[in-house]
C-alpha angles and dihedrals in degrees: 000000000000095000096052094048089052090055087051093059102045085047084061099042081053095054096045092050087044083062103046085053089048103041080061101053091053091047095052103024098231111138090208092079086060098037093054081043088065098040091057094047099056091045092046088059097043093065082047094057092042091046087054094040095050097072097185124031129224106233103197093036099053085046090058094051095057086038092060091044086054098056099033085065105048083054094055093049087054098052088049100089099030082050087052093051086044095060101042090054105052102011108036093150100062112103134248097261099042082061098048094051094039081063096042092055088051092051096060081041097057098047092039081068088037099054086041093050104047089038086059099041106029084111103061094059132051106227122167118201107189113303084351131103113198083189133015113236087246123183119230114022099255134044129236118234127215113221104207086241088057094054094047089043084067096203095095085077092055085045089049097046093062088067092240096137113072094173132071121301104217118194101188114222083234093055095051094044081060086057099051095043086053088048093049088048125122093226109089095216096052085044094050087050100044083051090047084052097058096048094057086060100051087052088051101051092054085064111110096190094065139070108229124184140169103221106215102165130124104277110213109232103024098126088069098046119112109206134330099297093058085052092059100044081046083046099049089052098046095053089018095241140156131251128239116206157118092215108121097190091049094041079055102053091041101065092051085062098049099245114135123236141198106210105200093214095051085059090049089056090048096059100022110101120247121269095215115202106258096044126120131237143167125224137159111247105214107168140016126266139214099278115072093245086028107116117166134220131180125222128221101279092045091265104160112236112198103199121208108217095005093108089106092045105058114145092029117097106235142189115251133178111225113237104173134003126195131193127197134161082260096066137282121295122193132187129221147180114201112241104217102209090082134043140147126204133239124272110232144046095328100051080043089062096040096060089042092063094048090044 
């Protein structure tokens, strides 16, 4: 509302201005005063149409137009008097208007590199023009990125809280748009992990050792980005950041664009102790798996367990003996065989009927 009653008056101010410029032209019969009319009214509408038609500003971009300008200007200014003496003194025969429009020409010439300078290079300097920061005073040089698997994953808050990120935390408006789309959906799995989600978040965001941001900014590119995963590789390269995530695929095509990742399960790897081949565990087998004797179980911390000779025992917690562990980017994957001189039955109705029956 604001906005469009600022456009109507300067509409107004426009057309006031359009017949002053008018009324002159008619009393002194020069047609420049109209001429130059016209010219500042269709340029007056044009920024009008692009300011319509660009939908979402670039702060710090637009800063450092105005910025160059600035500056481009005051340079100018200065050069004026040493060009004059210039020209007087070895070229005393060019005219006045060869001069004024040398230094003219020189001008353009002279905000066009400013506004290029500062617009390349607006990121290696922290500069604050009143109530606006070209750069935050960030800590750490490059941002961290949250993939949407990562967030719903919910170990990337324990990671958080133990202060190991010194940079930037982004959380682009696209990913949690994701979120929320997942957490609005029909299907009762994708809406207990959008929730879960935004609660991390939220979590997240009640840290005080870290630095959290929603990055809403325009993104370059985007129109030829296909999904969420093409925005952050466009993102990453845009802030030169790095990517957070458990998506394999992701953490794959990233690398073949440059773009560095942090695969959370790689750092789990990393700080999780060693399942050696010969130690003993218990896990619940709770479905079958592919080999004809195979049942799997999961640990605590969802670790899938594959059980030789456990087909039969499916629902009881057993004792098993690891023979092999592998661990992807994908998740951790342990073998096992069932040593039959321990077992514990399952808790529930069917460990109740059971004991019934011996009983």
């Amino acid at each position: 509302m604001i906005l469009s009653l600022i456009r109507a008056v300067f509409v107004l101010l426009v057309a006031v201005v359009a017949v002053s410029f008018l009324s002159q032209s008619v009393s002194s019969g020069d047609n420049w005063p109209y001429v130059l009319m016209v010219i500042c009214v269709v340029l007056a509408f044009g920024i009008i149409i692009v300011d319509y038609l660009i939908k979402r500003k670039n702060l710090s971009a637009i800063a450092g137009l105005f910025l160059g300008i600035l500056v481009g200007m005051l340079v100018t200014v200065a050069l004026d008097n040493l060009l004059a003496q210039f020209f007087n003194t070895f070229f005393p025969f060019l005219s006045y208007p060869v001069i004024t429009g040398t230094k003219l020409l020189l001008g353009l010439v002279v905000c066009y590199l400013s506004v290029s300078l500062i617009l390349q290079t607006k990121d290696d300097f922290r500069f604050v023009v009143p109530y606006v920061e070209f750069t935050r005073a960030t800590r750490g040089s490059r941002p961290f990125i949250l993939d949407t698997s990562v967030i719903i994953d919910g170990r990337i808050a324990d990671v958080a809280a133990t202060g190991i990120f010194e940079s930037r935390i982004l959380v682009p408006r696209f990913v949690l748009n994701e979120l929320q789309t997942v957490a609005d959906s029909g299907d009762k799995l994708k809406r207990s992990r959008g929730k879960r989600g935004l609660d991390v978040l939220q979590k997240l965001q009640s840290l005080g050792r870290i630095d959290l941001h929603i990055w809403d900014g325009t993104l370059l590119g985007e129109s030829g980005a296909q999904g969420v995963d093409q925005k952050l590789l466009l993102l990453a390269k845009q802030e030169n950041g790095r990517i957070i995530t458990n998506d394999f695929n992701l953490n794959k095509v990233a690398a073949l664009q440059g773009v560095q990742v942090l695969n959370l399960n790689d750092l789990a790897k990393a700080v999780k102790p060693v399942v050696l081949p010969g130690e003993g565990l218990e896990v619940r087998v709770i479905k079958p798996g592919e080999g004809p004797q195979q049942a799997v179980g999961y640990l605590d911390d969802g670790t899938m367990v594959v059980v030789e000779g456990a087909r039969q025992r499916m629902g009881s917690v057993v004792r098993v003996t690891v023979t092999n562990a592998v661990q992807t980017s994908a998740g951790r994957m342990i073998f096992a065989r069932i040593d039959d001189a321990n077992e514990r039955p399952a808790d529930g109705p069917a460990a109740m009927s059971a004991v019934t029956k011996e009983s």
